[in-house]
DSSP file (Angstrom, degrees, kcal/mol; ACC not computed):
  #  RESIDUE AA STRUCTURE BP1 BP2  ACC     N-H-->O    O-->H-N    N-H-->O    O-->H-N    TCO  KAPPA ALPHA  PHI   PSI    X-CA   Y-CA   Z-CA
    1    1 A X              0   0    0      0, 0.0     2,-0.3     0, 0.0     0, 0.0   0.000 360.0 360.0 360.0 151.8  -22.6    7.0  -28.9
    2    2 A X        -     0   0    0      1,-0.0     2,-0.5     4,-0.0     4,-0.0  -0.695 360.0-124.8 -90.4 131.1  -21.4    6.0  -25.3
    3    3 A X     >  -     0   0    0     -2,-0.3     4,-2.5     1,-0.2     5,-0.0  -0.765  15.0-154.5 -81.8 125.3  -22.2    1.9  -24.4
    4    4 A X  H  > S+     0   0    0     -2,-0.5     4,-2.0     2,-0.2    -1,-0.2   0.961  91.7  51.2 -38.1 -72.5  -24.3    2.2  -21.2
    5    5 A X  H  > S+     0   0    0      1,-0.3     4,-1.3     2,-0.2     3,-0.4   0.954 112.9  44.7 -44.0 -80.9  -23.0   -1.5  -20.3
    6    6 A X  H >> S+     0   0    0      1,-0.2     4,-2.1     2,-0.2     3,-0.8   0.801 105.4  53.8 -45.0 -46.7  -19.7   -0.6  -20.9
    7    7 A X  H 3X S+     0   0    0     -4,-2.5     4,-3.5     2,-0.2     5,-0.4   0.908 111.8  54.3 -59.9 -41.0  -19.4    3.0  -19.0
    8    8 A X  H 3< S+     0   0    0     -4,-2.0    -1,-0.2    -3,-0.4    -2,-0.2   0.842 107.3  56.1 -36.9 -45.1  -20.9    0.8  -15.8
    9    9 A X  H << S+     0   0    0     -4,-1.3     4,-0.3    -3,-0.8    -2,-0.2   0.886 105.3  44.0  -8.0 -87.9  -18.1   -1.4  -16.5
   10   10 A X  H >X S+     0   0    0     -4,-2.1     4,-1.8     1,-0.3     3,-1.7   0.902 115.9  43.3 -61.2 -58.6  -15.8    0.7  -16.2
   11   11 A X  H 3X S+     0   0    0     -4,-3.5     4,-0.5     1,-0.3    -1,-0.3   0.560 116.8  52.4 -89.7   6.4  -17.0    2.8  -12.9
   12   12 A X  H 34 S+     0   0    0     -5,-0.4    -1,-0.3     2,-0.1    -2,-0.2   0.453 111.8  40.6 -91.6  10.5  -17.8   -0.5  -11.4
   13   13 A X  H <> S+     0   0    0     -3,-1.7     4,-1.2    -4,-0.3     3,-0.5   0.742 119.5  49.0 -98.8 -71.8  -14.3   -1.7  -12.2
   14   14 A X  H  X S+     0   0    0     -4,-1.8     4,-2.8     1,-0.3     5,-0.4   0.968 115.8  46.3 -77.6 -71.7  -12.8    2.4  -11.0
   15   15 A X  H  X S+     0   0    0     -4,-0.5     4,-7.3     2,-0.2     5,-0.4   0.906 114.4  39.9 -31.3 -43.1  -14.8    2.2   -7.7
   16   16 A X  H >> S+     0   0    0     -3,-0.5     3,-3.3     1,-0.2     4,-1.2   0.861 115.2  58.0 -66.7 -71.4  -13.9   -1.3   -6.5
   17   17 A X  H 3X S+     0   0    0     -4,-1.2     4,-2.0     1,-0.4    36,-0.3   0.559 112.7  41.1 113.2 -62.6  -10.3   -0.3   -7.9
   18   18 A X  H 3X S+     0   0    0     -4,-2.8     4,-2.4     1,-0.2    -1,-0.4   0.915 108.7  55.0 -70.4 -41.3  -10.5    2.8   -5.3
   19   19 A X  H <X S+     0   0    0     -4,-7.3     4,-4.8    -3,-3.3     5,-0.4   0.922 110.9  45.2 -67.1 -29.1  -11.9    1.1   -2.3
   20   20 A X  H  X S+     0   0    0     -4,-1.2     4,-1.9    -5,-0.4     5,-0.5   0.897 113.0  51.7 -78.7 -17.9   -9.0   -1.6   -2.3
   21   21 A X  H  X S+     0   0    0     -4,-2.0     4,-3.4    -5,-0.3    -1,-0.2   0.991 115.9  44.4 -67.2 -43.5   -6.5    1.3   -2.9
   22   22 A X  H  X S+     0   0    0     -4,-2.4     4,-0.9     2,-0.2    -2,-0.2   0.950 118.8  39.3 -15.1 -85.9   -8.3    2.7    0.2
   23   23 A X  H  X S+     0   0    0     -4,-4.8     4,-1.4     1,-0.3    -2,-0.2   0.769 114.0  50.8 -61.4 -36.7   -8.5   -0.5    2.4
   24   24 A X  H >X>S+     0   0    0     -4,-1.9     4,-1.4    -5,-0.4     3,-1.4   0.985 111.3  47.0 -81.9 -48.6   -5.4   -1.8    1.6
   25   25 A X  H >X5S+     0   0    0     -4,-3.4     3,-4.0    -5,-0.5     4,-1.9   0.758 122.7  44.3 -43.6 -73.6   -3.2    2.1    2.6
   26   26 A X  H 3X5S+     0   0    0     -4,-0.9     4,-0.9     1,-0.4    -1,-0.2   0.281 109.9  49.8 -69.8 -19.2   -5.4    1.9    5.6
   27   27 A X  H <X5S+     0   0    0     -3,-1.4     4,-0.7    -4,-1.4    -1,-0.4   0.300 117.5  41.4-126.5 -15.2   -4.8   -1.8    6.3
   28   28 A X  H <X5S+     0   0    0     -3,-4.0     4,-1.6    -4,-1.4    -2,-0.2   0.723 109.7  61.1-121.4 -33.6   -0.9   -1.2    6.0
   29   29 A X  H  X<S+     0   0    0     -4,-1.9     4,-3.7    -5,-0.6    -2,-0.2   0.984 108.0  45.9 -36.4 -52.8   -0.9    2.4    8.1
   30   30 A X  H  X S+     0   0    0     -4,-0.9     4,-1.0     1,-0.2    -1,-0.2   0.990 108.8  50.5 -81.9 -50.7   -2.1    0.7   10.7
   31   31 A X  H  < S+     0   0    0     -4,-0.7    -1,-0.2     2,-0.2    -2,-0.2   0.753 106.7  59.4 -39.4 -20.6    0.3   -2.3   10.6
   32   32 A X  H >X>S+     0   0    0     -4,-1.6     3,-3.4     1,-0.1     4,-1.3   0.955 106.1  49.6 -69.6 -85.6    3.0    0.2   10.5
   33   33 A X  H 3<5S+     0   0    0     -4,-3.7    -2,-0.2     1,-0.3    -3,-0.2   0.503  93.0  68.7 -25.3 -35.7    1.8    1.6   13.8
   34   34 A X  T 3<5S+     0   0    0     -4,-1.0    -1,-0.3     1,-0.2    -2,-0.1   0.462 109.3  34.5 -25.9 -39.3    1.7   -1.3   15.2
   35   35 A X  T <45S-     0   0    0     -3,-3.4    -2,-0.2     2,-0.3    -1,-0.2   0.303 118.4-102.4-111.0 -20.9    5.6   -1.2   15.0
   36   36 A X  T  <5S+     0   0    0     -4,-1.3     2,-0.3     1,-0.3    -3,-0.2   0.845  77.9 131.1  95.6  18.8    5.9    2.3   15.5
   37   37 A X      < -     0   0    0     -5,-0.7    -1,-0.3    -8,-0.2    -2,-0.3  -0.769  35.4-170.1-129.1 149.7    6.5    3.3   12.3
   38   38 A X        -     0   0    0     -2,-0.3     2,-0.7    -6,-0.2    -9,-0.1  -0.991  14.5-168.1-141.6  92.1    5.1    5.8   10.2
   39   39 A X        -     0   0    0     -2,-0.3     3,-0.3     1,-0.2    20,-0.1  -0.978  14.5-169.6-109.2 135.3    5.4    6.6    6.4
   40   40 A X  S    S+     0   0    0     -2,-0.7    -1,-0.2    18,-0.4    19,-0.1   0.892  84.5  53.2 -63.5 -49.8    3.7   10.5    5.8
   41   41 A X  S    S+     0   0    0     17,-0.7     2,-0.9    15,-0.1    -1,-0.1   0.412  80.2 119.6-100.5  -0.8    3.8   10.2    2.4
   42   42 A X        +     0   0    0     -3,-0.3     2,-0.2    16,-0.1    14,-0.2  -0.646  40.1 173.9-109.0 151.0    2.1    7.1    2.0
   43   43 A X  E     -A   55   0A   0     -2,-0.9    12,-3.2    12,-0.6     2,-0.5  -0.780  47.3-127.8-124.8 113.7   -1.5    6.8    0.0
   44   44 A X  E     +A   54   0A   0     -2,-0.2    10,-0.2    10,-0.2     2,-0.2  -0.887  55.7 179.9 -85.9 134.9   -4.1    5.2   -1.4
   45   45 A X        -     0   0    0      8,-2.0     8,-0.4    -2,-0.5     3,-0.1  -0.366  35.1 -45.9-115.0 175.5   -4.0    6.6   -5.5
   46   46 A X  S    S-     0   0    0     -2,-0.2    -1,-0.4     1,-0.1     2,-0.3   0.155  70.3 -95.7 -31.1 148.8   -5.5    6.6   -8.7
   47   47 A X        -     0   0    0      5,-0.1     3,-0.4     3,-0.0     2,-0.2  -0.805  37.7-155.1 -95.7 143.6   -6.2    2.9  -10.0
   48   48 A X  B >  S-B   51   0B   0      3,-1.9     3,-3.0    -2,-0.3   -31,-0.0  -0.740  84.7  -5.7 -99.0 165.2   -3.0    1.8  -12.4
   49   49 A X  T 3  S-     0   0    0      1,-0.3    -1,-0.3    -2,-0.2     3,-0.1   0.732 129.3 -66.7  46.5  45.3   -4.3   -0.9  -15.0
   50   50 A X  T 3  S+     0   0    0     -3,-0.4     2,-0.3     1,-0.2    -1,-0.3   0.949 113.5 111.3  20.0  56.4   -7.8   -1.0  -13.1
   51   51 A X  B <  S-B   48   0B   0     -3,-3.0    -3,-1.9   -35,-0.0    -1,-0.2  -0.971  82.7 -95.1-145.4 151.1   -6.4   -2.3  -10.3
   52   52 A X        -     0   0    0     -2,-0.3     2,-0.5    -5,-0.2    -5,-0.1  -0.123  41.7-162.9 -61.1 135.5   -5.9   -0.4   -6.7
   53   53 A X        -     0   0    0     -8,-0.4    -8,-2.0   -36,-0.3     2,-0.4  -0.934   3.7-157.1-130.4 123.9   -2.3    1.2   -6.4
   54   54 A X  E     -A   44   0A   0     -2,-0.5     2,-0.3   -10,-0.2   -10,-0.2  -0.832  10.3-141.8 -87.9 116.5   -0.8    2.4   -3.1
   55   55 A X  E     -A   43   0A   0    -12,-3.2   -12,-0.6    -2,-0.4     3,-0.0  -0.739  17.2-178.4 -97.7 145.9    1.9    4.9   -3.0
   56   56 A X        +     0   0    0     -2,-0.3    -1,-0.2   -14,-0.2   -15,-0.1   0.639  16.1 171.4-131.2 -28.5    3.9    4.3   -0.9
   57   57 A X        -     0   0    0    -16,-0.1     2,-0.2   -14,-0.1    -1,-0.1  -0.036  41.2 -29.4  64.0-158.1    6.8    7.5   -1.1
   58   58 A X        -     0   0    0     -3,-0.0   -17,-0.7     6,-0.0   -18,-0.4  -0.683  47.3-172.2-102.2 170.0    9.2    8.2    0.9
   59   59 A X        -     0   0    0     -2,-0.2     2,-0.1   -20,-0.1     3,-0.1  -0.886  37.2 -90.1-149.2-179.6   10.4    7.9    4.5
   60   60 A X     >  -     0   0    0     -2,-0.3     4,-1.7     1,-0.1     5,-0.2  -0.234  44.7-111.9 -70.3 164.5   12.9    8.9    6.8
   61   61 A X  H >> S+     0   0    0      2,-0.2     4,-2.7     1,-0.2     3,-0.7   0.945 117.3  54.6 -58.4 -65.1   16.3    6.2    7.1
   62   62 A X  H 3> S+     0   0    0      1,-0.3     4,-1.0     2,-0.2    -1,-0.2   0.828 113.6  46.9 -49.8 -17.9   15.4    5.1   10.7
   63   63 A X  H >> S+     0   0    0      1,-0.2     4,-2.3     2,-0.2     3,-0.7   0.977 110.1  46.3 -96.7 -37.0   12.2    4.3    9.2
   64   64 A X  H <X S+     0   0    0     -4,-1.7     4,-2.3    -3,-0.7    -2,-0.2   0.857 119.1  41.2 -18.6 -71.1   13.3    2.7    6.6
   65   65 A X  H 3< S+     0   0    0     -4,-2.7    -1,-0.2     2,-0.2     4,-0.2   0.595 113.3  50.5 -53.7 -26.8   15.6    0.8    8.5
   66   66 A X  H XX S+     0   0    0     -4,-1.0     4,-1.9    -3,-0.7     3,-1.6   0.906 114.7  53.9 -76.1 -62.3   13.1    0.0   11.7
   67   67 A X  H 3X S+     0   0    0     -4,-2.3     4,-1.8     1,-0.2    -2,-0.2   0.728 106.2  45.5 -32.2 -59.0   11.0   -1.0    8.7
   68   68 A X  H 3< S+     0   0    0     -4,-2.3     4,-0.4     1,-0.2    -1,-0.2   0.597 111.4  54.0 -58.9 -29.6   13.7   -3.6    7.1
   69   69 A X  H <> S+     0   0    0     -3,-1.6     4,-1.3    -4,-0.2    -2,-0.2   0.753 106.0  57.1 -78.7 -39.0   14.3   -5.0   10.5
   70   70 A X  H >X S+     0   0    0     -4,-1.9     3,-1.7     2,-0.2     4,-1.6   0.985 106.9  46.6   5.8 -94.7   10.2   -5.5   10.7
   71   71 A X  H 3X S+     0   0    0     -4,-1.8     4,-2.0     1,-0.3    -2,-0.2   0.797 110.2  51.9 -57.7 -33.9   10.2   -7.4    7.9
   72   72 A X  H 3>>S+     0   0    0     -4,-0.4     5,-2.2     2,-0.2     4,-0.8   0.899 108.3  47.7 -57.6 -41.6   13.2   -9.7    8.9
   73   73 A X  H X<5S+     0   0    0     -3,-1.7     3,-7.3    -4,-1.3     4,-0.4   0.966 113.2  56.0 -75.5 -89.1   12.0  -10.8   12.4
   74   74 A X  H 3<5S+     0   0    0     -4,-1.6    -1,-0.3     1,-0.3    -2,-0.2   0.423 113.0  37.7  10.5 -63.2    8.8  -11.4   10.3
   75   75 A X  H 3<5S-     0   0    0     -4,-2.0    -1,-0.3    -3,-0.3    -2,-0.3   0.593 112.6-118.8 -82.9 -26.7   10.8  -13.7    8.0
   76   76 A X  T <<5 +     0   0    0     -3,-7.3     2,-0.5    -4,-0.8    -3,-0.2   0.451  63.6 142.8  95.5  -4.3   12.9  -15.3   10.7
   77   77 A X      < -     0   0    0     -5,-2.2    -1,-0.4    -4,-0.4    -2,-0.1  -0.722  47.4-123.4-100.3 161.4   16.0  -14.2    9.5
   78   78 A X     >  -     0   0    0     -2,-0.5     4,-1.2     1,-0.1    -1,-0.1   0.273  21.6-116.4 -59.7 164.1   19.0  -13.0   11.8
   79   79 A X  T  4 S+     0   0    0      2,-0.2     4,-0.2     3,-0.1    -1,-0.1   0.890 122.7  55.3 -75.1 -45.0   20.7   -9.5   11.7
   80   80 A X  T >4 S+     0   0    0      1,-0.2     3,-1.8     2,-0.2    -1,-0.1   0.980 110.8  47.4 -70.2 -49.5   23.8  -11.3   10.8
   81   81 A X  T 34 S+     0   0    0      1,-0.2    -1,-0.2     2,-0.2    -2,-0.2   0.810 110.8  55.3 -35.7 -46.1   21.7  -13.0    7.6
   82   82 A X  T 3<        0   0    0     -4,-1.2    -1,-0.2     1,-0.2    -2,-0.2   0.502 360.0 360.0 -68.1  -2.6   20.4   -9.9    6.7
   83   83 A X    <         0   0    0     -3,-1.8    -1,-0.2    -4,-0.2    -2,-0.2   0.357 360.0 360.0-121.7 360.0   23.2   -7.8    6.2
């Protein structure tokens, strides 16, 4: 026999799970834009370990690279630091 309590659990665990996989692609698309940047491939998924998981894929180099330059300004470090 199925526990009630428990199967609630579980899809009140798989929902919340989904919305943050949701919020969070949507929440990094748009920071991406932001920049000018663009990943196609990337996803809010399936939850790994009931927690939300974001796929993230592949991208072009220049994006990749616009992307890496991003995160550096971000961080404060230099071109010459970075390399």
């Amino acid at each position: 026999m199925i526990n009630t309590e428990a199967a609630k659990k579980y899809w009140k665990q798989r929902h919340a799970a989904l919305d943050a996989s949701d919020a969070a692609a949507a929440h990094l698309r748009a920071a991406l834009a932001r920049h000018g940047l663009v990943i196609p491939s990337l996803c809010s998924s399936e939850p790994v370990n009931h927690r939300g998981f974001v796929e993230l894929g592949g991208c072009g180099a220049d994006v990749a690279a616009r992307l890496a330059q991003v995160l550096d300004a971000a961080a404060g470090v230099t071109s010459e630091e970075a390399r």
